[in-house]
C-alpha positions as CSV (number, residue, x, y, z in Angstrom):
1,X,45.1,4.4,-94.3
2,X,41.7,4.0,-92.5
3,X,41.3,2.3,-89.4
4,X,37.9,1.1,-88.0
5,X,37.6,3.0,-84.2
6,X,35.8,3.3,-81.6
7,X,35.2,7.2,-80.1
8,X,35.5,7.3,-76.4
9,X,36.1,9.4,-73.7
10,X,39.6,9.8,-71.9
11,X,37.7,9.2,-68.4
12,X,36.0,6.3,-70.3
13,X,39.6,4.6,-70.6
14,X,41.6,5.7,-67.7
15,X,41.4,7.4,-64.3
16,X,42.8,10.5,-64.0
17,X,44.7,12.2,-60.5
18,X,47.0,15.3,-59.9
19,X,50.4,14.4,-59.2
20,X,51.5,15.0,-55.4
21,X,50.1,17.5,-53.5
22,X,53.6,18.8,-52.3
23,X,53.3,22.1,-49.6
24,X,55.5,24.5,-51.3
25,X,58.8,23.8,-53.1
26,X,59.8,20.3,-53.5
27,X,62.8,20.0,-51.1
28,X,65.9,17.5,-52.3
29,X,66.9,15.0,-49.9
30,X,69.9,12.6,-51.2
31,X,68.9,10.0,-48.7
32,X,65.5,10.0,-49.6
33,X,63.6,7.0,-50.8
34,X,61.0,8.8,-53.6
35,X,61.7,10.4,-56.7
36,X,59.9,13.0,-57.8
37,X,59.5,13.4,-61.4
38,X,59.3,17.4,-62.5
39,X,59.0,19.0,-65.6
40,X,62.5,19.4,-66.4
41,X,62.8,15.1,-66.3
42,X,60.0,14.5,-69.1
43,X,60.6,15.0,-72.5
44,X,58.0,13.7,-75.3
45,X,60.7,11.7,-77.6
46,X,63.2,10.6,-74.5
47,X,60.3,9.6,-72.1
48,X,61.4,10.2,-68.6
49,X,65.0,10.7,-67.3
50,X,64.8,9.1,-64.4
51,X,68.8,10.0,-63.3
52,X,67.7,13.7,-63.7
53,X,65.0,13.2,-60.9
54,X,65.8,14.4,-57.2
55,X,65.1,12.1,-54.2
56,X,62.7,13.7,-51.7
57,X,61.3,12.2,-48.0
58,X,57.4,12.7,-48.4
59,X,55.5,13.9,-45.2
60,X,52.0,14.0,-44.2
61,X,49.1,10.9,-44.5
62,X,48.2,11.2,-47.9
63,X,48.8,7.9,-49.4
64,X,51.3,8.3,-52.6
65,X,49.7,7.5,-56.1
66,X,52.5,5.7,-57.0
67,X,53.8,5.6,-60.6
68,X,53.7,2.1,-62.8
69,X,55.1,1.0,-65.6
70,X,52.0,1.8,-68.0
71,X,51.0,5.1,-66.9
72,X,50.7,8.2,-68.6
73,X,51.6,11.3,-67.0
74,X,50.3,14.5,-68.9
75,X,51.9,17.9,-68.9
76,X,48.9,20.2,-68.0
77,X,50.1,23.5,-67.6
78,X,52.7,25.9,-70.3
79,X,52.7,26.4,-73.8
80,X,52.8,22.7,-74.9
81,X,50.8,20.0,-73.5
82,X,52.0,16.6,-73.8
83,X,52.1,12.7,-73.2
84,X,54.6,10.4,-72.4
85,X,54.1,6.3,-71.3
86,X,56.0,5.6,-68.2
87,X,58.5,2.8,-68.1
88,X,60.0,1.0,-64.9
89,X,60.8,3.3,-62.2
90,X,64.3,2.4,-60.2
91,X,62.6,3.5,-57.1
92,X,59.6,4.3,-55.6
93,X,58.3,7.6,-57.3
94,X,55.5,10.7,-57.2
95,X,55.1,13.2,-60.3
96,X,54.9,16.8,-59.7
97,X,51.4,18.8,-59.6
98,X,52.3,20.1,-63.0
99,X,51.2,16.8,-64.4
100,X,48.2,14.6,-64.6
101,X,48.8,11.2,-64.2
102,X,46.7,8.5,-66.5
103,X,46.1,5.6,-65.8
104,X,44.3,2.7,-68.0
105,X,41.2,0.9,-66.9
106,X,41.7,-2.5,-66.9
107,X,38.7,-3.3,-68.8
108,X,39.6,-0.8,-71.1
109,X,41.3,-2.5,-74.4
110,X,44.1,0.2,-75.4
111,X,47.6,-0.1,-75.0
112,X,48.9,2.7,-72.3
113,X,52.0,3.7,-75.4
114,X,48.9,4.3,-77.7
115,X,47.3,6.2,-75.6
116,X,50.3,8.8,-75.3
117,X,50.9,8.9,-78.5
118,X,47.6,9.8,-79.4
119,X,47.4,12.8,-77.0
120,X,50.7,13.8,-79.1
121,X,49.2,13.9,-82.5
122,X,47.7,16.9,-84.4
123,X,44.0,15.8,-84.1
124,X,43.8,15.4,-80.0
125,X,46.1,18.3,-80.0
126,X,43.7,20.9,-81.9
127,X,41.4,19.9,-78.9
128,X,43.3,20.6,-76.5
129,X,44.2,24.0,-77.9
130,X,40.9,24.7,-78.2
131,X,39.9,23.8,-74.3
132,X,43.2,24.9,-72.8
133,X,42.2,28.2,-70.4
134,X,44.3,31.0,-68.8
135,X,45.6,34.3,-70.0
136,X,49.2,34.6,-68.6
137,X,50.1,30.8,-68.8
138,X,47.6,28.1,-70.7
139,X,46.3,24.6,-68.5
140,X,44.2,22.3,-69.4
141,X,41.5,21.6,-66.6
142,X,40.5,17.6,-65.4
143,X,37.0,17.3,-66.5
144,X,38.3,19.3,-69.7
145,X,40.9,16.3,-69.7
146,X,38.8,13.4,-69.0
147,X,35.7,15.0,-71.7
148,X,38.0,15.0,-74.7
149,X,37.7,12.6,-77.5
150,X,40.0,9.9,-78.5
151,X,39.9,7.3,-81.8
152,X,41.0,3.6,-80.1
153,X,41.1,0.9,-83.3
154,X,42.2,-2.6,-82.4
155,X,44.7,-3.8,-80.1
156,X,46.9,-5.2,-82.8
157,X,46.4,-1.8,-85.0
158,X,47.3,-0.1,-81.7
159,X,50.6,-2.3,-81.2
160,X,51.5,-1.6,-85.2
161,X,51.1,1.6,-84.8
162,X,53.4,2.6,-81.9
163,X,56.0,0.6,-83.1
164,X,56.2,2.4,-86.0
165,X,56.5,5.7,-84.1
166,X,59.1,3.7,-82.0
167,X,61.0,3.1,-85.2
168,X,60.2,6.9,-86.3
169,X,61.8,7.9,-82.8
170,X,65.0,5.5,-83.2
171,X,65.5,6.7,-87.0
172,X,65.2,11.0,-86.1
173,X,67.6,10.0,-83.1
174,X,69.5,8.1,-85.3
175,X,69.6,11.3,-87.7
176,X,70.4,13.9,-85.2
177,X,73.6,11.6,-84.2
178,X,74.7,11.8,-87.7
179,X,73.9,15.6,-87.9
180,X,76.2,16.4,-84.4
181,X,78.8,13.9,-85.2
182,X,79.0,15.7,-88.7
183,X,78.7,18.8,-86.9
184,X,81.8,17.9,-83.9
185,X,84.0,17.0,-87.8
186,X,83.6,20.0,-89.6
187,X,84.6,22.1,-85.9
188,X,87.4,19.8,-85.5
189,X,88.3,20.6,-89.0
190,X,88.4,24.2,-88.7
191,X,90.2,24.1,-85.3
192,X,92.9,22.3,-87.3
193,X,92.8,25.3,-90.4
194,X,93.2,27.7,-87.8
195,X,95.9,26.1,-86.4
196,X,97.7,25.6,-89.2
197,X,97.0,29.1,-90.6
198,X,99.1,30.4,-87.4
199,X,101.7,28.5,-87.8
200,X,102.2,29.0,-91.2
201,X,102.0,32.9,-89.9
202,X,104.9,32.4,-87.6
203,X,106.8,30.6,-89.7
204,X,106.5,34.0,-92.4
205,X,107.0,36.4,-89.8
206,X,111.1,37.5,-89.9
């Protein structure tokens, strides 16, 4: 399938910031009113989990980036870099420093879900292998970030084409429910055999 596309820059299409500049470890507050979203919350099928993320109190003047339904946070740092879109937060929320966090121009015509799945794929992927720096643990740089080339067709191509991956996502989740509910059968199975088997043991012994 060909597509007719423009080639553009990431900084031509979105503005790019670090997450939160937090001084030191990221301290949990239960009565806080921010969430802070970490590594450990982002995953590139599930999106963000926002129950997993811990409430914090932010100090200090810098005004909060907040996060908006539409942006893209990228995973900079380790030994996979990734995208995901951001839905709706249910509060007020930051992302860690570990992330950059995207965010499309408004006179730029792509769809913020395009553009995450787009970093994800094998062709913006070999470019970021290729730019990522660092010996002990690989990170991809901001100008690096914004220099790197994406393929943007048409709005409506862009639509078709993340709901098919949404429909590739639904069907592979779909598959892996099958696979563990097969899986939590055959256990229960064998817990049953073995149970039987003793029985049958204790019913032969004199």
């Amino acid at each position: 399938m060909s597509f007719d596309a423009s080639i553009v820059s990431v900084a031509e299409i979105a503005s790019l910031q670090a997450g939160y500049p937090f001084r030191g470890a990221i301290e949990e507050a239960h009565d806080g009113d921010v969430l802070v979203v970490q590594m450990k919350d982002v995953d590139p099928e599930a999106g963000i989990d926002w129950s997993g993320a811990i409430r914090t109190s932010l100090a200090g003047r810098k005004h909060p980036d907040w996060l908006r339904a539409g942006d893209v946070l990228f995973v900079a740092k380790g030994a996979r870099f990734y995208a995901v879109c951001i839905d709706e937060s249910p509060a007020p929320a930051v992302c860690a420093p570990a992330f950059f966090h995207l965010r499309v121009k408004a006179q730029a015509s792509i769809d913020p879900a395009f553009l995450a799945w787009q970093i994800n794929q094998p062709p913006f992927q070999r470019q970021l292998q290729q730019a990522a720096e660092g010996s002990g643990q690989l990170s991809i740089r901001r100008p690096v970030l914004e220099a790197l080339s994406l393929h943007i067709p048409t709005m409506r191509q862009q639509r078709a084409i993340v709901a098919l991956a949404n429909l590739a996502r639904a069907e592979r989740q779909a598959l892996h429910r099958l696979i563990r509910n097969r899986e939590l059968q055959l256990h229960a199975l064998a817990e049953g055999l073995g149970q039987t088997t003793r029985q049958d043991i204790h019913q032969d012994t004199p």
